[in-house]
N, C-alpha and C positions, 0 to 999 in steps of 0.2 A: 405214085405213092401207095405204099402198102402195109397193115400193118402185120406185126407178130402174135402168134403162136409156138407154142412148142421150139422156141428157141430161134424158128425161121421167118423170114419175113415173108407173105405170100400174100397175092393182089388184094385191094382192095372190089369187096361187089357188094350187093343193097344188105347181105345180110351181115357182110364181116365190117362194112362202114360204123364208127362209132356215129350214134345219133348227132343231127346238127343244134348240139347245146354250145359249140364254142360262141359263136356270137350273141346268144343271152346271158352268158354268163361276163364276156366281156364289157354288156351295158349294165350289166350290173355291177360291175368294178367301176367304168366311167360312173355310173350314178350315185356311187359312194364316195368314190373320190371326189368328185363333186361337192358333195356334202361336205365332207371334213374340209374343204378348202373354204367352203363358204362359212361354216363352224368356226374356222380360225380366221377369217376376214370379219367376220361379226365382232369376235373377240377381242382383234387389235383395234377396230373402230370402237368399240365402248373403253378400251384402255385408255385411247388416244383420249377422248372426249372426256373420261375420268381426270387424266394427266391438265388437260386444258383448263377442266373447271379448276382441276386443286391449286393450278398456276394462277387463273384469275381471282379467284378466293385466297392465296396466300400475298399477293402480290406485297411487295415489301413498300411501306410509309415511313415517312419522318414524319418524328412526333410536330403537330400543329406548330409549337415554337422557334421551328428551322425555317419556316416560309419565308420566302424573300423579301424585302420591303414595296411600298408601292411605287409603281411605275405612271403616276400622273391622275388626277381625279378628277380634269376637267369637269368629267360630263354627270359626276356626281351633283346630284342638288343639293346647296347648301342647308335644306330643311333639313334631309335623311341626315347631314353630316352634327347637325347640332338639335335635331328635335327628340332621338331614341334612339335607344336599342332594338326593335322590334319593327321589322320593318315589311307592311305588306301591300305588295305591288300588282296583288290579283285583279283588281278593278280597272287598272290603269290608270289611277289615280295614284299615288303613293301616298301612304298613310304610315308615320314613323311615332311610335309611341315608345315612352319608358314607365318603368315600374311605380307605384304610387310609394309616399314618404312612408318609411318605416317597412319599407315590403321587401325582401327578398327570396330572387327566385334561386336555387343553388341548381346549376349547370351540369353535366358530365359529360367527358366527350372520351369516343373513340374504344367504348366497350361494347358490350362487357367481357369480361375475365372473370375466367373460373375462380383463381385467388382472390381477387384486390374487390372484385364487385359484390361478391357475398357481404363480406367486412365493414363495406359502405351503406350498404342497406340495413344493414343492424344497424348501425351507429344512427342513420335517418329512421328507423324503426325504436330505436329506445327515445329519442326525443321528439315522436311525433313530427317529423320534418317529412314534408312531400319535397320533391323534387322533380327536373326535367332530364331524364337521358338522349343525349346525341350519339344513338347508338348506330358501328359498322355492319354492313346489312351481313356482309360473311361471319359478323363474330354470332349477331343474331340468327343466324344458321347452325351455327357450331354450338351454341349453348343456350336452345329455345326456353327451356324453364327457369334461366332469369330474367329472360323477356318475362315471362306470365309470370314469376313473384314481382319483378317491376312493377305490373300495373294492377295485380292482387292486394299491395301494399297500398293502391292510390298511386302512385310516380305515372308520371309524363312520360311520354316515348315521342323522338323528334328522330328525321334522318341527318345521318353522319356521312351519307355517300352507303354504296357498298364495300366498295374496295381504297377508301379515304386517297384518290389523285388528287393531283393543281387540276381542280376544273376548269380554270382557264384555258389549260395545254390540250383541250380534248374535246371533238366532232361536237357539232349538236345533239346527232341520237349516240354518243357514249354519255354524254353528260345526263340525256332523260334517261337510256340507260341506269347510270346509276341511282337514282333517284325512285327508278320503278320496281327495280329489282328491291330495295331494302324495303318498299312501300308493301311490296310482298312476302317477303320474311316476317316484317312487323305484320302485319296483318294475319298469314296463316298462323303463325305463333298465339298471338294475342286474341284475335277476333276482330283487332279493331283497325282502323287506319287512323293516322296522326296529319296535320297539315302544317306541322312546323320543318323546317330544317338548319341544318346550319350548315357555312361553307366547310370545310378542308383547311384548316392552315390562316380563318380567319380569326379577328380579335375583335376590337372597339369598328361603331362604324367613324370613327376620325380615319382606322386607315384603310377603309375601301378605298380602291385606284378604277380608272374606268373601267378595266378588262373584266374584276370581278363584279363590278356593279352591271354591266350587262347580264352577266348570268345570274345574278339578282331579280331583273326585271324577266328574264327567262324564265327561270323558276316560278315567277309569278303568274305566269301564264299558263304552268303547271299545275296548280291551284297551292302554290306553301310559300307560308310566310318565314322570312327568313331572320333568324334572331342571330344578334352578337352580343357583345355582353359590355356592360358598365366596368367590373375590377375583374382585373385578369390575379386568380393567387398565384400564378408563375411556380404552381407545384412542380413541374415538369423538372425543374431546376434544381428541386429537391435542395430549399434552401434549409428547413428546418423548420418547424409545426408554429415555434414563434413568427417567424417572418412571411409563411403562408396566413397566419389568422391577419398580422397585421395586412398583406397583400389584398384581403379578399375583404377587408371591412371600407365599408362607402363610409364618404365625407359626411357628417352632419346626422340628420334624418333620414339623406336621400336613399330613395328607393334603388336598389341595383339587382343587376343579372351576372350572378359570380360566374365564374370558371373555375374549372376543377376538372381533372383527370381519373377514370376507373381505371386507365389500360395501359399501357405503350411502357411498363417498365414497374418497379418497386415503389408502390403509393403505399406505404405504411407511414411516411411523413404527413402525406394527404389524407389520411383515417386519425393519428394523433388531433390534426388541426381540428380536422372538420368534429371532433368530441370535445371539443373548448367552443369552436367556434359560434358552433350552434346554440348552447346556453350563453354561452358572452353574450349573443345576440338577443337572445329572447329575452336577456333580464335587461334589457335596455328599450324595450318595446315593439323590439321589432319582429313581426310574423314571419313564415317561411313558405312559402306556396310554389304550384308549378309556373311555370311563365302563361299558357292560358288562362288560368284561375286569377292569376294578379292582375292580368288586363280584361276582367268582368266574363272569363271563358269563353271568346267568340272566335279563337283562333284554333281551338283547339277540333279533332274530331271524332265519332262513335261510329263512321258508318258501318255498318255487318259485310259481313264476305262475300260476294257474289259466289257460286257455283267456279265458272270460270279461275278466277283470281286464286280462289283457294285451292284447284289445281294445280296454277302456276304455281301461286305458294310454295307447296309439295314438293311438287318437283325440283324446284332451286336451294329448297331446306334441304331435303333429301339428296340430289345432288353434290351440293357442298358435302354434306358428311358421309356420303362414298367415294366423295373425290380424297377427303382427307384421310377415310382409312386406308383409302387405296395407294395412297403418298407413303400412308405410316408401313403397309407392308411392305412397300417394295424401298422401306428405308431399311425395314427386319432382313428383307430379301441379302441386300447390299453389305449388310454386316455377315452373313452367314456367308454368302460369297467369298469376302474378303476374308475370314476366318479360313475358309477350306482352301482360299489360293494360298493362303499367306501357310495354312499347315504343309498344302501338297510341293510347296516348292521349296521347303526347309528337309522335308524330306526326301524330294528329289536330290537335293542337294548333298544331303547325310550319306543316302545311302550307296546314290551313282559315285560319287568320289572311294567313299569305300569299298565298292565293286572293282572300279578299274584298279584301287591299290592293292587288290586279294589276287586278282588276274597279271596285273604286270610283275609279280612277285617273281623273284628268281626261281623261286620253288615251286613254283603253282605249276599243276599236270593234271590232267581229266585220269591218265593213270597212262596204261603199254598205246603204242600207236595203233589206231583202227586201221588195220588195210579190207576188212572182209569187201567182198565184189555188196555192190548197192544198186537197187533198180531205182531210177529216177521216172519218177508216174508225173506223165503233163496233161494233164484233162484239157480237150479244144474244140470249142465252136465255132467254124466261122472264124479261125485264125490264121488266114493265109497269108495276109501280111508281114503276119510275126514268126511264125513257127520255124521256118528256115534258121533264122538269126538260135532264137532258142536252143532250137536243135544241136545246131553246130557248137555252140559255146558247153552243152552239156556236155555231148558226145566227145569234145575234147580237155576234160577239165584230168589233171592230173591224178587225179584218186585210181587205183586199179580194178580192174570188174567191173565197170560200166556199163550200164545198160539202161537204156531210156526206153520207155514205155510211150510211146502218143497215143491218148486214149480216143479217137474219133467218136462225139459224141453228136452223130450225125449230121455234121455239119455238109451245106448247100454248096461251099466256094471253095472247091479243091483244097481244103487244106492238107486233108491225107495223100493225096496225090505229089502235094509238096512237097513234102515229107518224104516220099518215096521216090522221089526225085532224087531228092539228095545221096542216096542208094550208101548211105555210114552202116558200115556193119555191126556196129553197138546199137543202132538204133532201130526199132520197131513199131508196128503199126496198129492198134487193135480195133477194130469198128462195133461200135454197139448201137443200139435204139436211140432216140434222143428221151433223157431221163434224167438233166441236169447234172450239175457237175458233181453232187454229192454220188450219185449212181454212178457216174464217169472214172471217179476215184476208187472208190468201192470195186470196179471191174479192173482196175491196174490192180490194188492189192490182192486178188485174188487172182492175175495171169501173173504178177511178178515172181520174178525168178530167183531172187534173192529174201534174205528178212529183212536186213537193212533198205527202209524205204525213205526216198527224198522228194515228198510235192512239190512242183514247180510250175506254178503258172505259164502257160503259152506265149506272153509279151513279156519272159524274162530272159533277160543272158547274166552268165553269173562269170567270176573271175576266176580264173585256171584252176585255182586251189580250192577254189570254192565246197566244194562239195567235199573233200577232204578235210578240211576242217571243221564241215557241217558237222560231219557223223564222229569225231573225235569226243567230243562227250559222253557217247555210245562206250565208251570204254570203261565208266562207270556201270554195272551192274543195275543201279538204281533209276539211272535215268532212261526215262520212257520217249521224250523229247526234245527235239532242240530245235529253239528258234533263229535263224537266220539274219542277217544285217543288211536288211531289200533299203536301198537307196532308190531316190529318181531320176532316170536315165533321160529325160527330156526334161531340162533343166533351161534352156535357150529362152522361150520366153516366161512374162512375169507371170503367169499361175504355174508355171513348173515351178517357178524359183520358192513360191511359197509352197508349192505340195514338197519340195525338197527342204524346206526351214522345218517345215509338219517332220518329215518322218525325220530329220536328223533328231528334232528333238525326241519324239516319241520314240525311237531306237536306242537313242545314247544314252537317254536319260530315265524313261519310264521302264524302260525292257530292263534295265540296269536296277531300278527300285525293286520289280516286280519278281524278278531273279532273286534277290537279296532274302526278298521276302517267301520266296517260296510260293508264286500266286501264280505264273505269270498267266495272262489271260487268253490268249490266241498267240499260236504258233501262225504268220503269216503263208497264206497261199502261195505267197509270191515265194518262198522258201523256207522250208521243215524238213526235218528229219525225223522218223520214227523208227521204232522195232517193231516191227509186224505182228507182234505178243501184246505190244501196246494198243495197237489198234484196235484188234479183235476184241483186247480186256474191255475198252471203251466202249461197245459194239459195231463199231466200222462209225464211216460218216453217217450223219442222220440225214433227210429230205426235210425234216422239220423247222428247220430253221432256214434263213438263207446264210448266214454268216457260221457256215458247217467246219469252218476252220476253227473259231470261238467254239464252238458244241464240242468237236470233238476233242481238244484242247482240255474242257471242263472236266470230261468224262476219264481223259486219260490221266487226269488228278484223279479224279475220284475213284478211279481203281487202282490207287496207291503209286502210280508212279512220281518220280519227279521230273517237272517239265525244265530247261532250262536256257539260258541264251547266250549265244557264242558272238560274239562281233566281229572276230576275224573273216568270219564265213559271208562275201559280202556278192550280193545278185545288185543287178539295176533293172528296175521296171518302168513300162511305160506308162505313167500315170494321167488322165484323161486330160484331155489339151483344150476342152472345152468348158463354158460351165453345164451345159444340158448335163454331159456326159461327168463332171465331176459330183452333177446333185446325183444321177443314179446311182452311181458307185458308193460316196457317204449315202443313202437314202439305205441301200441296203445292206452294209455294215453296221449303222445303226438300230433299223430294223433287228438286225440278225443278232446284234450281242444282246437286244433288249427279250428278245425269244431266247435265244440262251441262258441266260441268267433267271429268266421266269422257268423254265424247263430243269434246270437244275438246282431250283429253288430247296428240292428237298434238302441237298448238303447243308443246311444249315442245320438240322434236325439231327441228323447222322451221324455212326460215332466211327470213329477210326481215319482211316486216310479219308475218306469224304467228307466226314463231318471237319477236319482240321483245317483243307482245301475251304467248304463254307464258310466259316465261322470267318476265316482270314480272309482268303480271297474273293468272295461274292458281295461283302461290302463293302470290302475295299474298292472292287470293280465297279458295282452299284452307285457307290460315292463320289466318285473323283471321273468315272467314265462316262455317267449318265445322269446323275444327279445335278454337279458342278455344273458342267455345261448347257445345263438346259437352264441353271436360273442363271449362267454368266451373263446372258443379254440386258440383266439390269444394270449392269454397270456403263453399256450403252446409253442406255434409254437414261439413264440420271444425266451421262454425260453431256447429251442432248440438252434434257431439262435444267441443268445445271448453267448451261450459257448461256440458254434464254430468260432464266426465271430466279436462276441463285448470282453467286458471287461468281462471276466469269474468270477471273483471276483463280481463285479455289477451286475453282473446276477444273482449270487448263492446268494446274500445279498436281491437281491429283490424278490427271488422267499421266500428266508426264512421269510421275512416279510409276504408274502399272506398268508404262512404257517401260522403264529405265527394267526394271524387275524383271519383264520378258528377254530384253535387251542382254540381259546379264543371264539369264538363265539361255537363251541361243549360245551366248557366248560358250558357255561352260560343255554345250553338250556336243558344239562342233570342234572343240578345244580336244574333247574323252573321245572324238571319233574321227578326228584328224581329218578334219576338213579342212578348208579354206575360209576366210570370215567374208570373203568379198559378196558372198548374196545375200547378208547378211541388211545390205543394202534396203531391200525391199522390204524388211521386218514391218516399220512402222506403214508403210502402205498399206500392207496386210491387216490393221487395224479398220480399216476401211472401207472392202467390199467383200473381202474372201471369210473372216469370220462370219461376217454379219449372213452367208450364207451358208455355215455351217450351221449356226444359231435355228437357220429356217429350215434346214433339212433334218436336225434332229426334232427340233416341235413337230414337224411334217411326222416324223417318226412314230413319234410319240403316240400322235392323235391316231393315227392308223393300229397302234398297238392297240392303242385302250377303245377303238370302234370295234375292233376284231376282223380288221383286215388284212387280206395276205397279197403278199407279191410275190412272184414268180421269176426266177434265174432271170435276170437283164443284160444284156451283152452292150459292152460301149463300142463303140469304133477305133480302131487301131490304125496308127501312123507309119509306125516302122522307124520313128526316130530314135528305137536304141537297139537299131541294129549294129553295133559295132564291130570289127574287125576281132576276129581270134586268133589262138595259133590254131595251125593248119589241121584239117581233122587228121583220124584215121583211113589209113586207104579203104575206098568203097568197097563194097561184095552188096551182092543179090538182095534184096528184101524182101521176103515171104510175109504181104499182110497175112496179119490173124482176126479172125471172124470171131468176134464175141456176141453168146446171146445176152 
């Protein structure tokens, strides 16, 4: 190994060796890399954890009045079932008491709400009425300061559960669970702890059944007494403000523990009543108290926060209400998504149809026929697999002046050797330094023999005419470039069939928009045509990016040309067969357009052909290239959540809709570029691992951009599956490598 000077390569010795910094610098990549991987495993673990609480916190209830009937009350004691309402089994004794004559306690269950609970506490604030709330420990997370006016006001705080289930249906520790959790909400909220509760879904104790009466006597051993109520007002029913007051008024004198609902729906009926109900009552003698106060306050409790508890507190208040914004973004997320699919495929739609009708037009001409001779520049690493096939398919394609350039960029495994095997007299050898393929490229247009230049990836074979059609846009004056129609040549199994669903679409359809529009964004590696006027205007390829196709692509906008795309012109490449090898390839595509687009950030500032090129194409590219795709993963991530946690039916109707959308858009773009529909097969599979790992190579991307990470030219491994038969080359002659410095 040797390196260069002066154009020549001459040995390596102590003093021409570059110093031994490659393997520091490589642990230094491993140790960043590192990081951002662990940076974004952090990230999806607190998402996850976010997503869990918001599901456990939203979890969906029927209001109390849908509970089932009872299932058998043997084991109920007929004291509990006729001596109270209030019933506490902490001792192990059970002790059932009700309310004294002329007393009542007014109930609430299942708040609070932001609307309906305000409303109610005025209405108990203008007539001096205390009360007891049966509040949800997650609403009590969600909206702590009307916990503290609750108990500012005097009102009682009782738990409701956290997440109001059939406590019957659920573990021993989910039932304390709930229980401790809400004990802790009320608590860091308020300051205080309460020792009442009440069930889920219960009423009068007449219809406790054994199942809930055990978790009765459970709870009791929790240290809370558990209260039901004497008149149920059957608000829920929303009969009307008269048949609630009459529903909620006890027989006689007797003392009762009403029901009444803050939450689960429209309690403006339940606020009319309860503004009659209250004075009806008091002008008949009867007082209004909490349920501890009415039974001499020995059930009720004050104790202070521990240290500890009021941590937990915290955390679970806090919690819930990151879990909930974090729901509400990525509901904002999910609309703005569906906004930019639902614009980018109406447009897709608008314009690729009107493309192909401006093209199949009887009249439609790029102008006189290109014959000028064209050098076709193939930059190769390490392509000895493929280069032969290449070769031959170039070196034979119908256009006249042919001349293929292989740019040997110091590859280790015979490829130029291969090459020169092949002994095509159009075809030539040039060897340079290894300098990556922007340098590789750079060094064909500068031995090329021609102005007409055609990049052509080393794993491409292209179709006879190919290249003759490439350069026919060239007959416009104006245009600087043309992009080529690269199809997948290893299409046999299913990640070919879907990197072959990727580019029909992205060919037929976006190249088709992007044309329309005057943007397009990258002339493909795998096949382009330029004028050697264009290039230079550009200033050749840059090393700065890795996606030098995307750069110089921008740059040949911004120096007025117009770039364009021909679909007749059609190569097949071999696109990576594996996923290692298909995350590198998108890793640095994406990588490299997201440097691109920051790199020629200024066109948006600029006035004239750059500034025009910005203003349209950098957001648009911006938008729908890197933007879109990078928040599309929410539509996953709901779809998940959605069949765990929402309406599984709505879920599964709305993800078949995006289906049907994509469906119909494959349709349309293999339709414009005369395909076949049969792979069309795999679409909805591709819904299922191959996105989901684009999703992680662009975040991958991402985080590396904004760490300030770089990568360096990646080589995949090549199969030779689209080596296909051509017509027959040109007779051999001699081939004179050229030594490039």
């Amino acid at each position: 190994m040797g390196v260069w000077r002066g154009g020549r390569r001459v040995p390596a010795t102590d003093d021409t060796a570059p110093p031994p910094r490659a393997p520091l610098a490589q642990a230094r990549r491993r140790r960043r890399s590192r990081r951002r991987w662990i940076l974004a495993a952090v990230a999806t673990f607190i998402l996850l954890n976010l997503l869990a609480v918001g599901a456990y916190a939203n979890a969906r209830f029927t209001p109390d009045h849908r509970a089932g009937g009872p299932a058998g009350a043997g084991a109920v004691p007929a004291a509990v079932r006729d001596a109270g309402t209030v019933v506490d089994p902490r001792s192990g004794h059970v002790v059932a008491r009700r309310m004294p004559a002329r007393t009542i306690a007014l109930t609430f269950d299942d708040g609070p709400d932001p609307v309906w609970t305000p409303k109610m506490l005025d209405v108990l604030s203008r007539h001096h009425a205390p009360a007891t709330f049966f509040v949800v420990g997650s609403q009590i997370s969600r909206y702590p300061d009307l916990a503290k006016r609750m108990t500012r006001e005097g009102h009682e705080l009782g738990i409701h559960t956290f997440t109001h289930p059939e406590m019957t249906d659920l573990p021993p520790w989910r039932r304390k669970l709930e229980y401790s959790q809400t004990q802790a909400a009320i608590a860091y909220t308020t300051g205080v702890t309460t020792g009442l509760a009440r069930l889920p879904y219960s009423s009068g104790v007449d219809a406790l059944d054994d199942d809930s009466w055990r978790v009765v006597q459970e709870t009791g051993t929790w240290g809370y007494v558990s209260v039901f109520n004497d008149t149920d007002s059957q608000d829920w029913a929303r009969p009307g403000p008269d048949a609630i007051v009459r529903n909620a008024t006890p027989e006689g004198d007797r003392g009762a523990v009403v029901l009444m609902h803050d939450s689960g729906g429209d309690r403006s009926q339940t606020i009319a009543a309860l503004d009659r109900f209250i004075p009806q009552m008091q002008a008949r003698g009867y007082r209004f108290t909490t349920v501890s106060q009415g039974l001499g306050g020995q059930f009720g409790s004050t104790a202070r926060l521990g240290t500890a508890d009021e941590i937990r507190g915290a955390l679970l208040v806090w919690g819930v209400r990151a879990a909930d914004a974090t729901v509400r973004l990525l509901w904002l997320l999910l609309i703005v998504v569906g906004l930019l699919t639902l614009a980018r495929t109406l447009l897709l739609f608008g314009y690729a149809l009107r493309h192909a009708r401006h093209r199949r037009a009887p009249t439609w001409s790029w102008g006189g026929e290109v014959t000028d001779p064209v050098t076709i520049i193939v930059p190769a690493y390490n392509e000895r697999t493929t280069i032969a096939a290449a070769a031959r398919s170039l070196a034979s394609g119908t256009h006249p002046g042919i001349e293929v350039l292989v740019v040997d960029d110091e590859s280790d495994d015979g490829t130029a050797e291969a090459v020169e095997r092949l002994r095509l007299a159009n075809v030539r050898v040039a060897r340079i330094p290894g300098g990556g393929k922007a340098a590789a490229l750079n060094a064909g247009v500068a031995l090329a023999r021609n102005d007409l230049l055609v990049m052509v990836d080393a794993d491409t074979v292209v179709d006879p005419d190919a290249i003759h059609r490439l350069v026919q846009p060239l007959a416009d004056p104006r245009v600087g470039a043309v992009a080529g129609n690269v199809k997948v040549g290893n299409r046999r199994r299913l990640l070919g069939r879907w990197q072959h669903i990727e580019y029909v679409i992205g060919f037929s359809l976006d190249r088709r928009l992007y044309d329309t529009l005057h943007c397009m964004p990258t002339i493909p590696g795998a096949l382009g045509a330029f004028r050697r006027e264009a290039v230079l205007a550009a200033g050749g390829l840059s090393r700065a990016t890795l996606a030098e196709d995307t750069d110089l692509t921008m740059g040949i906008h911004r120096a007025g040309w117009r770039v364009v795309y021909e679909e007749k012109a059609v190569a097949r490449t071999e696109a990576p067969s594996t996923l290692p090898d298909l995350w590198r390839q998108r890793y640095r595509w994406s990588y490299g357009t997201m440097q691109a687009l920051w790199r020629h950030r200024r066109a948006l500032t600029d006035t004239g052909p750059s500034g025009r090129f910005g203003r349209r194409g950098v957001p648009f590219i911006a938008l729908f290239s890197v933007i879109l795709p990078l928040l599309a993963p929410v539509v996953d991530i709901f779809a998940v959540y959605g069949l765990f946690f929402l309406d599984r039916y709505e879920t599964v109707i709305a993800w078949l809709a995006i289906l049907t959308v994509q469906i119909i858009t494959a349709i349309l773009a293999f339709r414009l570029d005369r395909e076949p529909l049969r792979p069309l097969w795999a679409l909805p599979l591709q819904q299922f691992l191959y996105r989901q790992v684009m999703y992680l190579v662009l975040l991958h991307s991402a985080i590396t951009a904004l760490s300030g990470g770089r990568l360096k030219w990646q080589k995949l491994r090549r199969t030779g599956e689209v080596a296909t038969p051509q017509p027959a080359p040109p007779p051999p002659a001699p081939v004179i490598p050229e030594q490039a410095a």
